[in-house]
C-alpha positions in Angstrom: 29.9 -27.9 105.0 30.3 -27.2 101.5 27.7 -27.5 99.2 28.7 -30.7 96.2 27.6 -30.4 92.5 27.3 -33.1 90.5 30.6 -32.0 88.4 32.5 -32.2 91.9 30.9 -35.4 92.7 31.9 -36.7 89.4 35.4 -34.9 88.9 36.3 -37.1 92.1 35.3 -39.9 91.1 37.3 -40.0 87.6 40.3 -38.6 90.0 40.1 -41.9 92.4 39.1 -43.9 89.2 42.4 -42.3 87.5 44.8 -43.3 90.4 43.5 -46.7 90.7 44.5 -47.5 87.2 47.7 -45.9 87.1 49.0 -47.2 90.4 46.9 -50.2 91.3 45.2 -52.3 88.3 47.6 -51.1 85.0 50.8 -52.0 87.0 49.5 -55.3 89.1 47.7 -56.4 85.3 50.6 -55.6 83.1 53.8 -57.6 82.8 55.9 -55.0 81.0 56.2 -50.8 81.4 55.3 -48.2 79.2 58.7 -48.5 77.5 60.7 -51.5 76.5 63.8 -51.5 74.9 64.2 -54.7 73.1 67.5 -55.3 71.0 68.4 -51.7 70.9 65.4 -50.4 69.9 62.0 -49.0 72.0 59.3 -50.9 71.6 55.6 -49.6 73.5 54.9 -51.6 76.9 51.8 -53.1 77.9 51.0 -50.6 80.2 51.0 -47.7 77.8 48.2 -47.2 76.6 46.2 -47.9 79.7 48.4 -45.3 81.1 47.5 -42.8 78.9 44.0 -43.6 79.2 44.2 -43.2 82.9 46.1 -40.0 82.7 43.1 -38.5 80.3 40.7 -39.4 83.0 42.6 -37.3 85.6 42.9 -34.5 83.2 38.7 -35.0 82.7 38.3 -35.0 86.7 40.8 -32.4 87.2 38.6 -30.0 84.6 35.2 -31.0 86.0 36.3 -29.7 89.7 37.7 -26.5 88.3 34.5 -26.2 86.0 32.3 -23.6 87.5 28.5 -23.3 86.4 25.8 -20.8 87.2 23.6 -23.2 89.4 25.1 -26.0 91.5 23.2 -29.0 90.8 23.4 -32.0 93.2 24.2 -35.7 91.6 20.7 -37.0 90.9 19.0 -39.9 88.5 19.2 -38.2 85.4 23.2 -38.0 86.0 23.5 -41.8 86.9 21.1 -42.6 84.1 23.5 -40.4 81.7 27.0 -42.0 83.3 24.7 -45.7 83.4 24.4 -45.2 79.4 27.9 -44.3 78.8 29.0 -47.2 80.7 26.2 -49.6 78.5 27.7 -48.1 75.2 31.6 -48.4 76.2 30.4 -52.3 77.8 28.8 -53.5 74.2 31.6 -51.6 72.3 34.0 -53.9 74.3 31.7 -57.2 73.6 31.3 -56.5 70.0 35.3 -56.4 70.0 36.1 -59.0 72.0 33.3 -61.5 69.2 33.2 -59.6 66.2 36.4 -61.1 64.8 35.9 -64.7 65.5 32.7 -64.5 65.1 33.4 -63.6 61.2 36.6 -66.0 61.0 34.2 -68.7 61.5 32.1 -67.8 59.0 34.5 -66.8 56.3 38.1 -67.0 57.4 38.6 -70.9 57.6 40.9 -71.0 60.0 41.1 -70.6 63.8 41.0 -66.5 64.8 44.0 -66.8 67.0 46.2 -67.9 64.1 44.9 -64.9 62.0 44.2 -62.1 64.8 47.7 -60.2 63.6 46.8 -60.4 59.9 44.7 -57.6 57.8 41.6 -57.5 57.7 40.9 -60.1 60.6 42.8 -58.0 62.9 40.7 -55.0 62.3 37.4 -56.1 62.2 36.2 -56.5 66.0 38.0 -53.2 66.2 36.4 -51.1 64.3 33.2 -52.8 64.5 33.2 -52.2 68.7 34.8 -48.8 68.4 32.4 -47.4 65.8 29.4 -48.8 67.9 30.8 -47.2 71.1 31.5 -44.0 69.8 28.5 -43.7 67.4 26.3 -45.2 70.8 28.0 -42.0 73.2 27.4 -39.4 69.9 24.0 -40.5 69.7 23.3 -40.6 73.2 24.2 -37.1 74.3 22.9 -35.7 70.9 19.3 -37.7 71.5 19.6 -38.6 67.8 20.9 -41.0 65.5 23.1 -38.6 63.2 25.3 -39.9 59.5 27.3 -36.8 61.2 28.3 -39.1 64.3 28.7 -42.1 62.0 31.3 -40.0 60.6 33.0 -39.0 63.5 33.1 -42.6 65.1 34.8 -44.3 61.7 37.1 -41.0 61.4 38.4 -41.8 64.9 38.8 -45.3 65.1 40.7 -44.8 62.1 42.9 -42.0 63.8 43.3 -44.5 66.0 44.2 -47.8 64.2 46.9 -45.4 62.2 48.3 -43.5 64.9 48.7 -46.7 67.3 48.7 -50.1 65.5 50.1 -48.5 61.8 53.6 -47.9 63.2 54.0 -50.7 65.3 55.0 -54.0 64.1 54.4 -55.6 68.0 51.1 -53.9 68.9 48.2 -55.9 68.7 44.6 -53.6 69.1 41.8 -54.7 71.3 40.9 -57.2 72.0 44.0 -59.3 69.8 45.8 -59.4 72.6 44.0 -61.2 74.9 42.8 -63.6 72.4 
């Protein structure tokens, strides 16, 4: 029998994670494809971007099985401590999106979130706020230090990401002001 390493073990786990998404939970939790066409024009499906999250998993798995490293290490507690943080930082990222905005509305906005979730700055706020804190969280985790560096990074790509996938839509809604 072959001797596992921890890459292997992982890599085959993001692979079984990546198919579950893209063939069980995106298409069962989704009520539209990856492409719409809409009054003659293309409009991005629900299933999208979940999709293309799922397909970067598999690409990650794919590279940690073809990864090879001078020892083979066996999956142990500092790995599940390492892949337990990861999970902790995406987990509060995703709280702090899903409250941050209505937790500010009902501070300063006066009205109900859900009327405002599709207007600027309300719509961006539990956004950025999560996705900063998620990114900065994994930075600083794998770097053992807080870092104005990884601050940086995390507000340059949550930008990257509000222009490249809510900027040029007029029907996408980001995290979490769709489910609101």
């Amino acid at each position: 029998m072959r001797n596992h390493s921890a890459n292997t073990a992982l890599g085959l786990g993001c692979i079984a994670f990546a198919l579950i998404l893209a063939f069980i939970w995106i298409p069962f939790d989704t009520d539209t494809g990856l492409v719409e066409r809409s009054r003659g024009r293309y409009i991005v499906g629900d299933g999208l971007a979940p999709t293309m999250a799922a397909v970067f998993i598999l690409i990650s798995g794919v590279m940690l099985l073809l990864e090879r490293g001078a020892e083979n290490h066996h999956p142990n507690r500092h790995n599940m401590f390492f892949i337990g943080a990861i999970i902790a930082c995406g987990v509060i990222g995703i709280l702090l999106m899903r409250w941050t905005g209505p937790a500010i509305t009902s501070v300063f906005g006066g009205e109900e979130y859900r009327l405002l979730r599709d207007t600027v700055p309300w719509k961006y706020m539990g956004f950025i706020v999560g996705g900063v804190v998620m990114i900065f969280g994994m930075i600083a985790f794998v770097e053992e230090r807080l870092s104005w560096r990884a601050l940086w990074i995390a507000l340059a790509a949550v930008a990257g990401i509000i222009l490249l996938y809510d900027v040029p839509f007029d029907d996408v809604l980001l995290p979490p002001n769709g489910d609101v």
